[in-house]
N, C-alpha and C positions, 0 to 999 in steps of 0.2 A: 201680286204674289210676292212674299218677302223668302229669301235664303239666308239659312244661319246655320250656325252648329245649335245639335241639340244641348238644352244644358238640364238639370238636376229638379230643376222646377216643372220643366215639360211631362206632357200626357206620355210617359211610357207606357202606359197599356195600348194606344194608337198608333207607338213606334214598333212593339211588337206585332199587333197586328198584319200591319205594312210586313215586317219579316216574316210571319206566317205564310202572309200571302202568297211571296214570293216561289217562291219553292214548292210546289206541291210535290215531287220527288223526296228529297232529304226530309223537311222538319215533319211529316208524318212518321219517316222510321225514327227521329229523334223522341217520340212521345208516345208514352201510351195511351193514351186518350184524349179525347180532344178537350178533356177540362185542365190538366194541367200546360197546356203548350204556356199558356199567358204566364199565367206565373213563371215558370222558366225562363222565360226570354226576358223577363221584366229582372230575374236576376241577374239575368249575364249582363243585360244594360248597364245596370249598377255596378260593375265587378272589373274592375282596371285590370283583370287578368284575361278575360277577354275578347273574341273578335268586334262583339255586338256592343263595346262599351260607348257609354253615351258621347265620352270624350272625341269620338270620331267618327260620331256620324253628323251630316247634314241636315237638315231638314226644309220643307218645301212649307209655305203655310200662306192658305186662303184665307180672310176675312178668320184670322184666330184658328183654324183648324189646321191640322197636318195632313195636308196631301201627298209627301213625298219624302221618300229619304233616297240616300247614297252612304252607304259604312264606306269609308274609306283605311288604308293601313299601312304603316311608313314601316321601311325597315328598322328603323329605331326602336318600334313600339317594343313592350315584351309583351307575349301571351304564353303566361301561365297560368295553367286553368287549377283548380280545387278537384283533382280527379275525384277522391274520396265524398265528398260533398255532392258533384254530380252524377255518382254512379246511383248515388240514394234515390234519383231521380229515373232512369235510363241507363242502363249497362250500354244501351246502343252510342251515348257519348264519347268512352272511351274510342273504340274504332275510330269512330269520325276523326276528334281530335287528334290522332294518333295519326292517321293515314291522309288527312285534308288540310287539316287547320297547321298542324305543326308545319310539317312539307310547308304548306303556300306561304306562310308567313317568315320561314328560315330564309327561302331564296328570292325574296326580295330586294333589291338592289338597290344602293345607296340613291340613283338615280330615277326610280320607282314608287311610282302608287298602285297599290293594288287596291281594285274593288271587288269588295265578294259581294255586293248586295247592293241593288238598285228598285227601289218599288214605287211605283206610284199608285193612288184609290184608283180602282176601278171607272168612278164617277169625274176623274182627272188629266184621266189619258187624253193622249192625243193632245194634249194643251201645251204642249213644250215644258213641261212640270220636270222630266228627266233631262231635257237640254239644257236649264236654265241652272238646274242644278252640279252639270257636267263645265258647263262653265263657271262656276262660284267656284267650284273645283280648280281647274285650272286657274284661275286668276290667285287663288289662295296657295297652289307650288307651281309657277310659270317655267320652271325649268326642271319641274319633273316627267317623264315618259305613265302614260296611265297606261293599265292593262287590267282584264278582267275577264273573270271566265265565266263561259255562255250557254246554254243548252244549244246544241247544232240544231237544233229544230225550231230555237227563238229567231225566228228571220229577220221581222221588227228590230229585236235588241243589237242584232249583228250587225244593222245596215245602222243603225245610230250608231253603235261604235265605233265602225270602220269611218263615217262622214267625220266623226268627233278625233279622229287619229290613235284613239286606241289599240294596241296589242290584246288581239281576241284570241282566247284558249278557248276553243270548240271542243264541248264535251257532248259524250256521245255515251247513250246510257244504253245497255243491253250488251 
């Protein structure tokens, strides 16, 4: 298994994917149907304004295939997103943006990595595919504090983070 940053030449429709996956809460109220998700997410890859942009995410890869990502997000970064452009898509954007993305990415601390997004295939798990990539992580900002937030129901994801030294924000939906 090799770790790298994604770059411009990579299978983005299999890095969205992976994002889809993740989340079955949020990226269904993010789309109206299940035939636009791909395209969407393949733009915001593309889109230095931002959270999903290619420039910082990870990637995991078996024998040429992506098994895995990690988006990671430096207080440095900016995210400006193209409201107008993606309301064309989902009015449900705006909120998001507005109430999740801005917030998490403002109180970032110079001292700080925040992860929104960690997915591994299905067919992947349990192969240390998200450990290996948590330390590619760490070794690429050795004196940053990682943090990331979690569904309180992912036990799996919590108990890897806490072993990994993570700051978990347990989010609890209802």
């Amino acid at each position: 298994m090799t770790i790298r940053k994604l770059n411009k030449d990579d299978n983005f429709n299999k890095v969205a994917e992976l994002i889809y996956a993740t989340d079955q809460y949020i990226y269904p109220y993010w789309f109206y149907n299940f035939n636009n998700w791909r395209d969407v997410l393949v733009y915001l890859i593309q889109n230095s304004g931002s959270i999903f942009y290619y420039n910082n995410i990870l990637i995991a890869e078996d024998d040429g295939n992506i098994c895995g990502i990690l988006i990671f997000l430096l207080n440095k970064d900016k995210f400006i997103i193209d409201y107008e452009e993606l309301m064309k898509v989902n009015s449900n954007f705006k909120y998001t943006i507005e109430e999740y993305i801005i917030p998490t990415c403002t109180n970032i601390d110079d001292d700080t990595i925040h992860i929104p997004n960690i997915s591994v295939s299905i067919e992947s798990r349990r192969k240390g595919v998200a450990t290996e990539l948590i330390e590619t992580l760490k070794k690429m900002f050795p004196n940053k504090n990682l943090e990331v937030d979690v569904l309180s129901t992912n036990k799996p994801a919590i108990e890897l983070y806490n072993k990994e030294g993570f700051v978990t924000n347990a989010i609890k939906l209802g």
